[in-house]
Biopython code that builds the backbone (N, CA, C, O; Angstrom):
import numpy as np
from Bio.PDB.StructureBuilder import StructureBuilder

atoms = [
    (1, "UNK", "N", (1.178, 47.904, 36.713)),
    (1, "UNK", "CA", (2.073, 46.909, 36.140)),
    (1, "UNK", "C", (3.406, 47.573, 35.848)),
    (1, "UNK", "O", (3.507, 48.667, 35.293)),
    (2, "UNK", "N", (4.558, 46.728, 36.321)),
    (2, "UNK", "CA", (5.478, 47.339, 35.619)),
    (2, "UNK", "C", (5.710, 47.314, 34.042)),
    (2, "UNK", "O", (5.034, 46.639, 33.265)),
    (3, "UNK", "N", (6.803, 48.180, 33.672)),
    (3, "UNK", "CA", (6.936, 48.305, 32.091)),
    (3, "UNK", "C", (7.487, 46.994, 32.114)),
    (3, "UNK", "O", (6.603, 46.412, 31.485)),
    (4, "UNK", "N", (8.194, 46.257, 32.351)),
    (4, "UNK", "CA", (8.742, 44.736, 32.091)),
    (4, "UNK", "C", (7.661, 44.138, 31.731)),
    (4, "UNK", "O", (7.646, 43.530, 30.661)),
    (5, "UNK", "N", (6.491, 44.190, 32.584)),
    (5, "UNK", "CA", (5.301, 43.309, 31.747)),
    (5, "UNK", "C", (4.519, 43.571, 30.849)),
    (5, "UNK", "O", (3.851, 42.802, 30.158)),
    (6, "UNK", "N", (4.616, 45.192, 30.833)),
    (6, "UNK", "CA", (3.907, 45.382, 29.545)),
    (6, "UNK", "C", (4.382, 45.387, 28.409)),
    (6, "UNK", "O", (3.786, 45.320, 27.334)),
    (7, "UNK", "N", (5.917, 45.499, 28.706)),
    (7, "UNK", "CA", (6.585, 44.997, 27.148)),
    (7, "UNK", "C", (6.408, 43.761, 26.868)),
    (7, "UNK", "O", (6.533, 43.433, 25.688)),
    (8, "UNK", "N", (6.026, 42.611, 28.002)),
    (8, "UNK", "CA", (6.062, 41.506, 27.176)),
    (8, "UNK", "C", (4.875, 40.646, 27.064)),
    (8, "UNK", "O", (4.725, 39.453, 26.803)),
    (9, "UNK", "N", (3.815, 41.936, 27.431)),
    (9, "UNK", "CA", (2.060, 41.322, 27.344)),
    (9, "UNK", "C", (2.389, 42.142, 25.949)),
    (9, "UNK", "O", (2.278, 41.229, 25.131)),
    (10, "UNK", "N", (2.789, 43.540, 25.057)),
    (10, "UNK", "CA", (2.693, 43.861, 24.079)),
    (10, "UNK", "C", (3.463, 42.806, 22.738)),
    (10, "UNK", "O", (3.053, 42.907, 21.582)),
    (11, "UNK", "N", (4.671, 41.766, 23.140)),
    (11, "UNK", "CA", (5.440, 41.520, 22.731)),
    (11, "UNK", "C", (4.710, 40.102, 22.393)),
    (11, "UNK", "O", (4.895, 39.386, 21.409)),
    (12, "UNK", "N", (3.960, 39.932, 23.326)),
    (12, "UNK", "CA", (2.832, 38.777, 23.109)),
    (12, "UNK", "C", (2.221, 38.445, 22.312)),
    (12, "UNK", "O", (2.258, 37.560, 21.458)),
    (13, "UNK", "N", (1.087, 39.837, 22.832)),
    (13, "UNK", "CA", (0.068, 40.121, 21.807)),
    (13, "UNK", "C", (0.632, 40.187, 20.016)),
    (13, "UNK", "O", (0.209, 39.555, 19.048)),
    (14, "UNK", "N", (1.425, 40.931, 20.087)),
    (14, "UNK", "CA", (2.198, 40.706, 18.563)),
    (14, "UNK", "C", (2.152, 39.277, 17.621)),
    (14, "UNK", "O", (1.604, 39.044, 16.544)),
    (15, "UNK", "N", (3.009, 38.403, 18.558)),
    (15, "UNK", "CA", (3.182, 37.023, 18.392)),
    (15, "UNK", "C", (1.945, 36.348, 17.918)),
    (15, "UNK", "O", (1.861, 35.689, 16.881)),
    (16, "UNK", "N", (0.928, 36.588, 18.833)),
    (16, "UNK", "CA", (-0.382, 35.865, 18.445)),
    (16, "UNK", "C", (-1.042, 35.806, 17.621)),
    (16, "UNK", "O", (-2.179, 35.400, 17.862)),
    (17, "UNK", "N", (-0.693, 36.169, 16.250)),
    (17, "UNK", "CA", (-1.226, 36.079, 14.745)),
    (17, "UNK", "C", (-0.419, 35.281, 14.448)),
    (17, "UNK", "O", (-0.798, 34.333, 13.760)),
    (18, "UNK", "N", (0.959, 35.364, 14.846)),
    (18, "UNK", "CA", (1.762, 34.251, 13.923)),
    (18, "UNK", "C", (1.603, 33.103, 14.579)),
    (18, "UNK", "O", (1.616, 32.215, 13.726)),
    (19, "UNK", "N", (1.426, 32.538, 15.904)),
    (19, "UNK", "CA", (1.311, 31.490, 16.476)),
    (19, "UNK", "C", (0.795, 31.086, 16.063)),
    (19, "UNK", "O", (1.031, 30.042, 15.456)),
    (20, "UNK", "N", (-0.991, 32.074, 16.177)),
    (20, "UNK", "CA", (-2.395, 31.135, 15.283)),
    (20, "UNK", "C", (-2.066, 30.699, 14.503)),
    (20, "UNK", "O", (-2.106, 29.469, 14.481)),
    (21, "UNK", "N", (-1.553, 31.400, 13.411)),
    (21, "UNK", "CA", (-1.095, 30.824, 11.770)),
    (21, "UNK", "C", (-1.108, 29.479, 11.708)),
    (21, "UNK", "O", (-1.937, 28.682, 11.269)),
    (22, "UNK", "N", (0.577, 29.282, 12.524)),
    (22, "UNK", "CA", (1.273, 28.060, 12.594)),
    (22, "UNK", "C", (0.570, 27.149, 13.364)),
    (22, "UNK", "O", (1.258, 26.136, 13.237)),
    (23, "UNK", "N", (-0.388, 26.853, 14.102)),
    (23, "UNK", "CA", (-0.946, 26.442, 14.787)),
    (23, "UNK", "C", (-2.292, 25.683, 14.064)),
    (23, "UNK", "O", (-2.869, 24.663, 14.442)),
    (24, "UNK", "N", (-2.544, 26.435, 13.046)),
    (24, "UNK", "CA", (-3.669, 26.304, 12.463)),
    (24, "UNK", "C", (-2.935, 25.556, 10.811)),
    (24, "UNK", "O", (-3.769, 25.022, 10.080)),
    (25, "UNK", "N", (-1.720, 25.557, 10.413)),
    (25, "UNK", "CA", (-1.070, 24.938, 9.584)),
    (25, "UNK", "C", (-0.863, 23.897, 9.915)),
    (25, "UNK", "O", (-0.863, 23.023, 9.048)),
    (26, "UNK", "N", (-0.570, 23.504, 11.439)),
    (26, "UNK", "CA", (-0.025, 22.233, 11.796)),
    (26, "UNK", "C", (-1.591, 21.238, 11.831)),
    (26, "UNK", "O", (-1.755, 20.082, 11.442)),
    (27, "UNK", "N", (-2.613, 22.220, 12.462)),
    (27, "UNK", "CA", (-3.746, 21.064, 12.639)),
    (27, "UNK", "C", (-3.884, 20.383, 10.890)),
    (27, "UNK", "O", (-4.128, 19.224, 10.552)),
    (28, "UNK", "N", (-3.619, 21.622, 10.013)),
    (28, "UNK", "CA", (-4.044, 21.141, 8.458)),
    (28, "UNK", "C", (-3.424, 20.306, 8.402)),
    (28, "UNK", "O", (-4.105, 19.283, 8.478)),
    (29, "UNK", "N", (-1.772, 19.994, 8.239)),
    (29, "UNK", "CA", (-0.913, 19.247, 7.825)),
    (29, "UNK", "C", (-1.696, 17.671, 8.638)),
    (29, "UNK", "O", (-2.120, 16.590, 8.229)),
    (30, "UNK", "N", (-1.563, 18.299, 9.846)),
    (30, "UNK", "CA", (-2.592, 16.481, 10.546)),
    (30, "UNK", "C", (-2.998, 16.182, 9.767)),
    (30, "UNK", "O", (-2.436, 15.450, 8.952)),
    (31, "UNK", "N", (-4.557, 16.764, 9.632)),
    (31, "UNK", "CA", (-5.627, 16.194, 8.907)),
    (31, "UNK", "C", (-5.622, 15.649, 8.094)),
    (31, "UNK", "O", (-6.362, 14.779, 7.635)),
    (32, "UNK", "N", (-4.527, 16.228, 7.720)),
    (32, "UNK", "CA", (-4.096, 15.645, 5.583)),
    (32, "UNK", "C", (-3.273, 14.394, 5.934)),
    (32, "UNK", "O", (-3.974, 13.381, 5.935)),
    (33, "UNK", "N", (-2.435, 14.257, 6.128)),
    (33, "UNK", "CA", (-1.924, 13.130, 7.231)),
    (33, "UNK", "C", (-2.538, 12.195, 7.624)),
    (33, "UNK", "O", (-1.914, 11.150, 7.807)),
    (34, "UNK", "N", (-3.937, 12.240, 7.885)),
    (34, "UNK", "CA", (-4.933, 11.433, 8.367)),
    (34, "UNK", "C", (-5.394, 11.016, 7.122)),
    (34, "UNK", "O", (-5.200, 10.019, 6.426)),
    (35, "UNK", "N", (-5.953, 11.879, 7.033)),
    (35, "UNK", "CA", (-6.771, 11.275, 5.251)),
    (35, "UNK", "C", (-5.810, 10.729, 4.586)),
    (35, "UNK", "O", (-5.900, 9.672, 3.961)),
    (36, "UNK", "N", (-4.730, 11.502, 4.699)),
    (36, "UNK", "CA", (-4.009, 10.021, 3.393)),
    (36, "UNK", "C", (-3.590, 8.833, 3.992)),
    (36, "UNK", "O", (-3.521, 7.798, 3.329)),
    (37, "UNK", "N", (-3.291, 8.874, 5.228)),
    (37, "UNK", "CA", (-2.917, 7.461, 5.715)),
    (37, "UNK", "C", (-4.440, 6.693, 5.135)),
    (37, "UNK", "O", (-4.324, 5.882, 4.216)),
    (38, "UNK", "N", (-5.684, 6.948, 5.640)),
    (38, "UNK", "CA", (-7.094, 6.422, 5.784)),
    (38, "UNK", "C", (-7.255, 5.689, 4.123)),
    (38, "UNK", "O", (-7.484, 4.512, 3.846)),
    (39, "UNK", "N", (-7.011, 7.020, 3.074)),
    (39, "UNK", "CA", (-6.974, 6.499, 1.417)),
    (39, "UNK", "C", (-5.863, 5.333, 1.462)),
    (39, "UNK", "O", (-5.980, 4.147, 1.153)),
    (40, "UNK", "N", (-4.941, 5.924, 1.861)),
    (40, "UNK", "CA", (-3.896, 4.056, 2.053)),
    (40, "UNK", "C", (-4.718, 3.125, 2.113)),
    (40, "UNK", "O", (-4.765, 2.245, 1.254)),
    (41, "UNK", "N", (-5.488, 3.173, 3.131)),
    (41, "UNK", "CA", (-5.686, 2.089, 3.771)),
    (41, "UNK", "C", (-7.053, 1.213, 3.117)),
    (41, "UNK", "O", (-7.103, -0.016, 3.070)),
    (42, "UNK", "N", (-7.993, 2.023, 2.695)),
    (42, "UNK", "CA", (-8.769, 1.566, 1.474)),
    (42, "UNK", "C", (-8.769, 1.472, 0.618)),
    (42, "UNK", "O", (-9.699, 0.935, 0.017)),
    (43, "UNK", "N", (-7.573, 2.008, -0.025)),
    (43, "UNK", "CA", (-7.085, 1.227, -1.384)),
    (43, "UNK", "C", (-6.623, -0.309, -1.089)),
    (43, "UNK", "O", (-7.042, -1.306, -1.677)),
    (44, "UNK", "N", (-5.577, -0.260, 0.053)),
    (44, "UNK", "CA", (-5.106, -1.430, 0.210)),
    (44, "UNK", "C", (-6.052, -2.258, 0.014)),
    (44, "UNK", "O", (-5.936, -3.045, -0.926)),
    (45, "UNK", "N", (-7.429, -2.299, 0.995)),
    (45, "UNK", "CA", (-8.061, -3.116, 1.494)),
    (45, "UNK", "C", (-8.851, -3.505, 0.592)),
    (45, "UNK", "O", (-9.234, -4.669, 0.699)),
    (46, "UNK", "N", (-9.413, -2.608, -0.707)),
    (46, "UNK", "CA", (-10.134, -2.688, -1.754)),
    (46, "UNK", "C", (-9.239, -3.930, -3.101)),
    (46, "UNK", "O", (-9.587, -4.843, -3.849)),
    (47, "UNK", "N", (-7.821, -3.107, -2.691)),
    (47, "UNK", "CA", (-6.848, -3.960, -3.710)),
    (47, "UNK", "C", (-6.590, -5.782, -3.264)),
    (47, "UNK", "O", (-6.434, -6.757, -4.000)),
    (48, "UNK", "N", (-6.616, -5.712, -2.372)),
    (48, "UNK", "CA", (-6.738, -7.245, -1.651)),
    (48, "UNK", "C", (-7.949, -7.953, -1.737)),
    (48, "UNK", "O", (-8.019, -9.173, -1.887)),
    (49, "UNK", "N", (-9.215, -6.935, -1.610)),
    (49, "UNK", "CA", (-10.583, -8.191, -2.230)),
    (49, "UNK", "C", (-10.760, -8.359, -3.535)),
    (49, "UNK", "O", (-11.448, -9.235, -4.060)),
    (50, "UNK", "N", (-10.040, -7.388, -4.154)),
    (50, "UNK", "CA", (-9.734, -7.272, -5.711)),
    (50, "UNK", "C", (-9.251, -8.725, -6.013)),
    (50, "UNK", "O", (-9.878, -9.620, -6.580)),
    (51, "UNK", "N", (-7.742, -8.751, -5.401)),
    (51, "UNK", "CA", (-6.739, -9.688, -5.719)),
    (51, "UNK", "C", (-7.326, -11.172, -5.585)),
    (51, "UNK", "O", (-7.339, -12.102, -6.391)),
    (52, "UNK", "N", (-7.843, -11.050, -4.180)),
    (52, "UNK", "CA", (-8.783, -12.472, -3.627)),
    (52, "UNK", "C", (-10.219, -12.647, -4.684)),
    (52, "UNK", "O", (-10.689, -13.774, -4.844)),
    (53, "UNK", "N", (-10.521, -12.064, -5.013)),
    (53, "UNK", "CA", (-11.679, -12.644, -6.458)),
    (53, "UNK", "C", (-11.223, -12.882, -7.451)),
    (53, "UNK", "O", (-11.622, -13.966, -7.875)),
    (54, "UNK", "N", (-10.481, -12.343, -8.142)),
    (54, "UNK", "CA", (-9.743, -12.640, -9.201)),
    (54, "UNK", "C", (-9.064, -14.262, -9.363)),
    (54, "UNK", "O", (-9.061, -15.122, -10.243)),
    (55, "UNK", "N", (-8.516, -14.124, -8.004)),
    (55, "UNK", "CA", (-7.713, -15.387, -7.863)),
    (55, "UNK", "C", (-8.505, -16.677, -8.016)),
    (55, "UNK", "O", (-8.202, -17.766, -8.503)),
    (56, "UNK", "N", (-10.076, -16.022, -7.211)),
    (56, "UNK", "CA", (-10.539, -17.491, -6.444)),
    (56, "UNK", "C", (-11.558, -17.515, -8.423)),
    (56, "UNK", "O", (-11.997, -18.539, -8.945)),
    (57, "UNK", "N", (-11.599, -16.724, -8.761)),
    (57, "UNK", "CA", (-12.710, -16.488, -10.114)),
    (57, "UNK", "C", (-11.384, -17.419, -11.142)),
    (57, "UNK", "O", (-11.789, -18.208, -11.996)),
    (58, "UNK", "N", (-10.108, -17.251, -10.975)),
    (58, "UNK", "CA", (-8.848, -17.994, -12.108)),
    (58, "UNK", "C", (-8.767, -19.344, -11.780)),
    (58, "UNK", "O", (-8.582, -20.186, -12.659)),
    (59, "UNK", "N", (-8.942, -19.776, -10.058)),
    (59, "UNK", "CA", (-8.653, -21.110, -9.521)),
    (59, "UNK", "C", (-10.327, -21.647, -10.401)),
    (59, "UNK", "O", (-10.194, -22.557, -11.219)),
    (60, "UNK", "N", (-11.427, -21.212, -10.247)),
    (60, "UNK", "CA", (-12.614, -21.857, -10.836)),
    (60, "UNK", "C", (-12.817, -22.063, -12.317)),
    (60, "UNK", "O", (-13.343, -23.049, -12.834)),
    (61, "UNK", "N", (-12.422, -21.204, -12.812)),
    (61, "UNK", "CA", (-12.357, -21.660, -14.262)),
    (61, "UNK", "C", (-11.259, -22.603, -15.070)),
    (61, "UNK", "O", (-10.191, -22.246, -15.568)),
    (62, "UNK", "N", (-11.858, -23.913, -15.042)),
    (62, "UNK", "CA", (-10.727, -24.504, -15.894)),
    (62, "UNK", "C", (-11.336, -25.560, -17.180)),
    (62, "UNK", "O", (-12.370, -26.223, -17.259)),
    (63, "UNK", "N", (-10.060, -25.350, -18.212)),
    (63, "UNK", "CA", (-10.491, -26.047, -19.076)),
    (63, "UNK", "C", (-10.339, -27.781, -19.201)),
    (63, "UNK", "O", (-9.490, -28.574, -18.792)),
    (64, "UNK", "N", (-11.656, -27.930, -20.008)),
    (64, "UNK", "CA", (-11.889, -29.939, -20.068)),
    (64, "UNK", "C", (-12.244, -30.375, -21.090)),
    (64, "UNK", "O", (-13.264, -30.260, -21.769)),
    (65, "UNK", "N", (-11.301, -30.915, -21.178)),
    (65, "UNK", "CA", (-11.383, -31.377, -22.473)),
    (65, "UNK", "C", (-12.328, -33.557, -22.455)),
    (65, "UNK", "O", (-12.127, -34.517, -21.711)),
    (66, "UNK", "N", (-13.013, -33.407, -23.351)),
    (66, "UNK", "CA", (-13.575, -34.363, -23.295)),
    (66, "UNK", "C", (-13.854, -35.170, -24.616)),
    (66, "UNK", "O", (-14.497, -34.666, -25.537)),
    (67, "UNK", "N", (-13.410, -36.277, -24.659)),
    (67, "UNK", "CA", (-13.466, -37.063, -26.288)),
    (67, "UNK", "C", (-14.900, -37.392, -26.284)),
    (67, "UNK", "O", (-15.574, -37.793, -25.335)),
    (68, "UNK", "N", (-15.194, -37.201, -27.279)),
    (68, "UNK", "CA", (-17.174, -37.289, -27.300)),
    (68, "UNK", "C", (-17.360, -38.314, -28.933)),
    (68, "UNK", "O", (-18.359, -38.387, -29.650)),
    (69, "UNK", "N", (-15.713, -39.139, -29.151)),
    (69, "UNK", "CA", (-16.053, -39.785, -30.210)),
    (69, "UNK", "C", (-16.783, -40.933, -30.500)),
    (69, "UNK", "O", (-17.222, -41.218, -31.614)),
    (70, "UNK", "N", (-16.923, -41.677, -29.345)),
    (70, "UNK", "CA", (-17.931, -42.494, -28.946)),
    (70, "UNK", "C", (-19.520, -42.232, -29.434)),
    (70, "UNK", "O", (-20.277, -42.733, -30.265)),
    (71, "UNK", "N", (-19.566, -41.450, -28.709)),
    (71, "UNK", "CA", (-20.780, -40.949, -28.847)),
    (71, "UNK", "C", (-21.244, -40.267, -30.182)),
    (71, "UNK", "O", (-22.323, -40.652, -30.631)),
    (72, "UNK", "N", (-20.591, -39.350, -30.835)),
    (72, "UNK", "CA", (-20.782, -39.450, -32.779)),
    (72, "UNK", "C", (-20.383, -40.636, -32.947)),
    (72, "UNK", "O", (-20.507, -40.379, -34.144)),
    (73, "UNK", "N", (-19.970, -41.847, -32.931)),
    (73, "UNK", "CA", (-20.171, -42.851, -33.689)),
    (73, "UNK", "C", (-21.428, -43.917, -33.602)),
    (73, "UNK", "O", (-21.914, -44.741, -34.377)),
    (74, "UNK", "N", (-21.791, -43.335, -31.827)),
    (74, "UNK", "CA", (-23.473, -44.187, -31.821)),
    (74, "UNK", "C", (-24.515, -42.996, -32.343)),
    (74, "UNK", "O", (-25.729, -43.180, -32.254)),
    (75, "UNK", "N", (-24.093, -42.048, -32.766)),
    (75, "UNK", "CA", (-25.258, -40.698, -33.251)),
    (75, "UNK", "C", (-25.389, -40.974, -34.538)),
    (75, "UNK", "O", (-26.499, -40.857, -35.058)),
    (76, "UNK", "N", (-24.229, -41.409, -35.317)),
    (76, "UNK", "CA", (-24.089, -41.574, -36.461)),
    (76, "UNK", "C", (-24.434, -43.029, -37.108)),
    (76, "UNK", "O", (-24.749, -43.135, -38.293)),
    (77, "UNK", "N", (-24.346, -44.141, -36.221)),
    (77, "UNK", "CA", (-24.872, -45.226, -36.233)),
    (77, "UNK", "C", (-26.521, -45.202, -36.746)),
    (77, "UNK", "O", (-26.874, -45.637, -37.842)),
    (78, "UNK", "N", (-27.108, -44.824, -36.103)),
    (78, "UNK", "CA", (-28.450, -44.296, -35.696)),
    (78, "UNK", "C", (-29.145, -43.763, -37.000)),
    (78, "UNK", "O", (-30.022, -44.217, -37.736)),
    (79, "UNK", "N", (-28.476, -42.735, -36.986)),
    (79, "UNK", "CA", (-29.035, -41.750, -38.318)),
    (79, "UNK", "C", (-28.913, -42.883, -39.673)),
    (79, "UNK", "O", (-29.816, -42.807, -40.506)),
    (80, "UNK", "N", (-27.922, -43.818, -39.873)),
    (80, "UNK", "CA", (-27.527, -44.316, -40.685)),
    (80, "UNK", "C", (-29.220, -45.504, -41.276)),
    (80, "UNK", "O", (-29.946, -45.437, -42.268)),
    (81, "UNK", "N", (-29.208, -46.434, -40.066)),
    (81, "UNK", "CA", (-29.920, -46.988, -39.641)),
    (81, "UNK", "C", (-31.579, -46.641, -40.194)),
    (81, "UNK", "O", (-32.297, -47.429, -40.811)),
    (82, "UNK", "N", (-31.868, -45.473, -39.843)),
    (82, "UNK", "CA", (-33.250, -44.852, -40.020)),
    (82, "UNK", "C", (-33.637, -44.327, -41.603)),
    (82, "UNK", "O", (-34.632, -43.772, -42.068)),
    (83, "UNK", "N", (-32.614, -44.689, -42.067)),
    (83, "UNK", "CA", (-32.572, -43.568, -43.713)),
    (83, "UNK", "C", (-32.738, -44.791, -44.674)),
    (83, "UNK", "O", (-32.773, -44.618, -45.892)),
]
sb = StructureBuilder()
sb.init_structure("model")
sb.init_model(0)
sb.init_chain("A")
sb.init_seg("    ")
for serial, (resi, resn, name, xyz) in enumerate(atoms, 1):
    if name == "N":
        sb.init_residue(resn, " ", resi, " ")
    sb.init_atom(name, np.array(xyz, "f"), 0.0, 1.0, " ", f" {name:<3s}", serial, name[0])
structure = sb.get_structure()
C-alpha cells in the first residue's frame, strides 16, 4: 500500500470512536423523539375521551323541578279524614 493510504486508513481508524459516538447520540435523540411524539399522542387521545364523558355525563344530568302540591293536599286530605 502506498503511504497515502495508510495515512488515511490510520486517519480513519482514529475517527471511528467519534463517529460511533455521534452516531449512537443521534439514534438516542430519535428514540426520544419517538416516545415523546407517542406520549403526545396518548395524552391527547386519553384527554379527548376524558373531555367526551364529561360532556356527555353534564348533557345527562339535569335538574326538574316538579310541583307535588297537589298531591300533599290529597295526602293531607286523607290523613285528615281517618283521624
Amino acid at each position: 500500500m502506498s503511504q497515502k493510504k495508510v495515512d488515511s486508513y490510520k486517519a480513519g481508524k482514529n475517527n471511528r470512536s467519534r463517529a460511533a459516538r455521534k452516531e449512537k447520540l443521534i439514534d438516542r435523540l430519535e428514540i426520544l423523539a419517538w416516545v415523546a411524539i407517542c406520549v403526545c399522542m396518548v395524552a391527547w387521545i386519553g384527554f379527548s375521551a376524558y373531555a367526551k364523558i364529561t360532556a356527555k355525563e353534564a348533557s345527562v344530568v339535569k335538574e326538574t323541578v316538579v310541583d307535588t302540591s297537589a298531591i300533599d293536599n290529597y295526602v293531607s286530605g286523607l290523613s285528615s279524614d281517618t283521624q
